[in-house]
N, C-alpha and C positions, 0 to 999 in steps of 0.2 A: 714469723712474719714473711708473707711473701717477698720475693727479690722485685726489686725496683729499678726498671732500668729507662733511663732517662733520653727521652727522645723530643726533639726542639722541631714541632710541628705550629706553621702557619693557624691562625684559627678557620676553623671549617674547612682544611684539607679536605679530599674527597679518599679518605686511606682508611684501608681495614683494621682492627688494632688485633695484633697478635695474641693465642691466646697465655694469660696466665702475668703478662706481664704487665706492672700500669703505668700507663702514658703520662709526658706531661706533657697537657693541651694547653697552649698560650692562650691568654684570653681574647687577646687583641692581634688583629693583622701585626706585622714589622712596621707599617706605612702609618698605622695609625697607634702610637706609640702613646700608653695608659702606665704613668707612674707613678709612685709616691713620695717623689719629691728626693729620694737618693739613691734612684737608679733601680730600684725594686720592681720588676712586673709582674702581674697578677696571673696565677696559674690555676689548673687544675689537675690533680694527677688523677685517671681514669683508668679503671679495671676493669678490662673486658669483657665484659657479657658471653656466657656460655649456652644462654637463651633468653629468650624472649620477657622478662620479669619487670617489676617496678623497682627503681633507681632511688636509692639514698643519696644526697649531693650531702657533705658532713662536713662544719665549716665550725673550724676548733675557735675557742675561747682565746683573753687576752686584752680583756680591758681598751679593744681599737687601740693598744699600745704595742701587743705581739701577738703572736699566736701557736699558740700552745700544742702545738701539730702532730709533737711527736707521743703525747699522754692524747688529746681527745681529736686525731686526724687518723694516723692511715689505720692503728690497733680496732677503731670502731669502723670503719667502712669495713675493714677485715673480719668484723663479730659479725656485722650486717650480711656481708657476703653469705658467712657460713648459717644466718638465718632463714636465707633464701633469696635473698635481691641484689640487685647489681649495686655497685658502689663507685662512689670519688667524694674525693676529699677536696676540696676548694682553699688557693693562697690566697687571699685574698688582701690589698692595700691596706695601713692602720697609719695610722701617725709618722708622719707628717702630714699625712696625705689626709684629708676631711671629707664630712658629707659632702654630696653625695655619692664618692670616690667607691667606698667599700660597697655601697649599697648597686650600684652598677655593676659592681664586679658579681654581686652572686647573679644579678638578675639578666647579664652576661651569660656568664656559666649554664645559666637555666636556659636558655635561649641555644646556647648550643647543644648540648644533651637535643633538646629537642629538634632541633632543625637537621641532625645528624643521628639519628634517630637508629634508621634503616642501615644506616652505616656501620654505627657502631652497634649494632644486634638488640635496643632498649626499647621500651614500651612510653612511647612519646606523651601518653596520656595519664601516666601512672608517676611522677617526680617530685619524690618529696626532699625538705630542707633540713637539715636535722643538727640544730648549733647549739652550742656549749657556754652560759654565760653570755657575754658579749657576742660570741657568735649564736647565741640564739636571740639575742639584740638584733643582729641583721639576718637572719631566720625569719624571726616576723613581720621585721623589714618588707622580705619579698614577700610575705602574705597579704601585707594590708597596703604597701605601696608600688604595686607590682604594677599599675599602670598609672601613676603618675612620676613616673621619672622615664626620660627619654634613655634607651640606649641602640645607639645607631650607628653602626660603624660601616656600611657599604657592603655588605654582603647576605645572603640568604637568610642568614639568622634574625637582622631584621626583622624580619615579616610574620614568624612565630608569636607565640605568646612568651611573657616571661613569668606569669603566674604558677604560684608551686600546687600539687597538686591535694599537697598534705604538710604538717609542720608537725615536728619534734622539738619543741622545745627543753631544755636540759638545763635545771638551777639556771634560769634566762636573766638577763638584764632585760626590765619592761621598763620601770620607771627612768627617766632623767630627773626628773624635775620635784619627787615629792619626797617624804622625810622619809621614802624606805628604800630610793633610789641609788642608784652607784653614781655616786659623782664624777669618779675615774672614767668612768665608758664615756659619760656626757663630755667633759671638758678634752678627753680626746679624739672624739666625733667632733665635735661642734667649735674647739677652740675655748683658751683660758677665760675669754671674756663673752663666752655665749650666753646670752640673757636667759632669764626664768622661762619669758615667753617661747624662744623656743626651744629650750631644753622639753616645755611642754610638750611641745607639736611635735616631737620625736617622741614622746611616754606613749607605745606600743597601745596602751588600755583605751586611748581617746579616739584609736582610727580603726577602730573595726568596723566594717562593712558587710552588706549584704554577699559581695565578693571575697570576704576573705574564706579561706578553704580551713578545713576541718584542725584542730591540734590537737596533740597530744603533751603534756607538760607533767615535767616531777622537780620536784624540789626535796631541798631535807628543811625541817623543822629547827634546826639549829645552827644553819648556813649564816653564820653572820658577816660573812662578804657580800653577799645579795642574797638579802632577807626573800623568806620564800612568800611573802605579801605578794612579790614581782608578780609569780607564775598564780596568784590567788585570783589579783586583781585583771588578769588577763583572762582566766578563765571565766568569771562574772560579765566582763565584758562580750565576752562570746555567747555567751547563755542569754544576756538582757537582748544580743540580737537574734536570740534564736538559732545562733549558730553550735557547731559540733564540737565539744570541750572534753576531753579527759583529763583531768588530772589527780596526782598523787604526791602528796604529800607525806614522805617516810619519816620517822622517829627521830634517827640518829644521822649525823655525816656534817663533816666542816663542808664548806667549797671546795669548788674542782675535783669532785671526785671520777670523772669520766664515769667507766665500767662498773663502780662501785661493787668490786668484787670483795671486798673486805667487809661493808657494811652487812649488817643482818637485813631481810628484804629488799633492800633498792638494789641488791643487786639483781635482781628480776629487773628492773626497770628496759633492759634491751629488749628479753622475750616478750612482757608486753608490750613495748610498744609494736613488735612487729607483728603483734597477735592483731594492735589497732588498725595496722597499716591494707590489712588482712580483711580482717572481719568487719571493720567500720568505713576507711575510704576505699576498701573492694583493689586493692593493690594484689598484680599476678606474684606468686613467688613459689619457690618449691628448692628441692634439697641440694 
């Protein structure tokens, strides 16, 4: 694992990042202070670009209760790297903190990658989302809600888009609301007493748009933490719009496997997807 050396920069500093080591980019100015309720702020740690390629932003799993950072955060921005693209890993707000808390913070993070573009050595046009479980819950989040939720804090990043440019979703949380749903992610997104109605209006499957961007989605067959229906029913949803869907559904594997370097097959799952990232949303990458 590369060495991590930790540096407490402003958001959208105008600073070069060193090579080999990865930053942590605050999400938010000092002045404009985003937390979750017991002093936690929302980060990014970012590996610097050695050229020009498309960006994985990787936002670990955890039920909007923790996050899982150290199994599906920096070990997978790190396989990414070594598969050809730039990487960061995204902290992002859970519990206490509620919608639409966590869903600001990627589409934050997406905003700065982007607006800092030129800075930090990344291909502005090429940013995909790539989440684990409940972070691929807020993964598709930034696909299908990427312009209806304001995130505005007084600086450049502003003016950006916060739309991602590709999704990876990974054993996803899609449902809140139906008998194949995670209840856990719903009630702590939403709060103990969030109604059916919108536990619905967060189930990932009902908002896809002409604007959501391309996904690629794997689940295992015998995932009984979040039944792989989640990543079925989201793929159908992209298809009935016409839109670009990969998905693969493996044999064998409980939840959370991240890398799934134990299972038989899914552990392909990294190479393809950056074969999708590649050959299907035309993402630059190289060795």
């Amino acid at each position: 694992m590369k060495k991590i050396f930790i540096f407490l920069v402003a958001a959208c500093a105008g600073f070069i990042l060193p090579a080999g080591e990865a930053q942590k980019i605050m999400l938010y100015p000092a002045d404009h202070p985003e937390t979750d309720g017991k002093g936690f702020a929302p980060y990014m740690l970012l590996y610097p670009a050695d050229a020009k390629r498309g960006t994985v932003l990787v936002l670990p799993g955890g039920g909007y209760r923790a996050r899982a950072s150290e199994r599906e955060g920096m070990k997978v921005a790190e396989k990414f790297q070594e598969l050809g693209f730039n990487a960061a890993v995204l902290e992002y707000r859970v519990a206490p903190a509620r919608y639409p808390a966590p869903q600001r913070d990627v589409l934050r993070a997406i905003k700065l990658l982007r607006a800092n573009a030129s800075r930090w050595g990344i291909d502005p046009d090429h940013i995909a989302v790539l989440g684990f479980s409940a972070g691929g819950h807020l993964a598709g989040c930034a696909g299908v809600l990427h312009d209806q939720i304001e995130v505005k804090v007084g600086d450049e990043a502003d003016a950006v888009s916060a739309r991602p440019d590709a999704m990876i979703l990974c054993y996803p949380v899609i449902s809140l609301a139906d008998d194949f749903a995670h209840r856990g992610s719903g009630q702590n997104l939403l709060g103990e007493n969030a109604t059916p109605e919108n536990l619905k209006k967060l189930s990932l499957q009902h908002l896809v748009n002409e604007k959501t961007p391309p996904v690629f989605l794997w689940h295992t067959a015998t995932d009984s933490g979040v039944p792989a229906q989640n990543s079925i029913v989201f793929a159908q949803s992209m298809w009935a719009q016409k839109k670009t869907a990969e998905l693969h559904i493996f044999t064998i594997g409980n939840h959370g496997q991240d890398l799934a370097k134990k299972l038989p097959t899914a552990w392909q799952w990294p190479q393809m997807a950056a074969r999708f990232l590649v050959e299907v949303a035309h993402f630059p990458a190289g060795k």
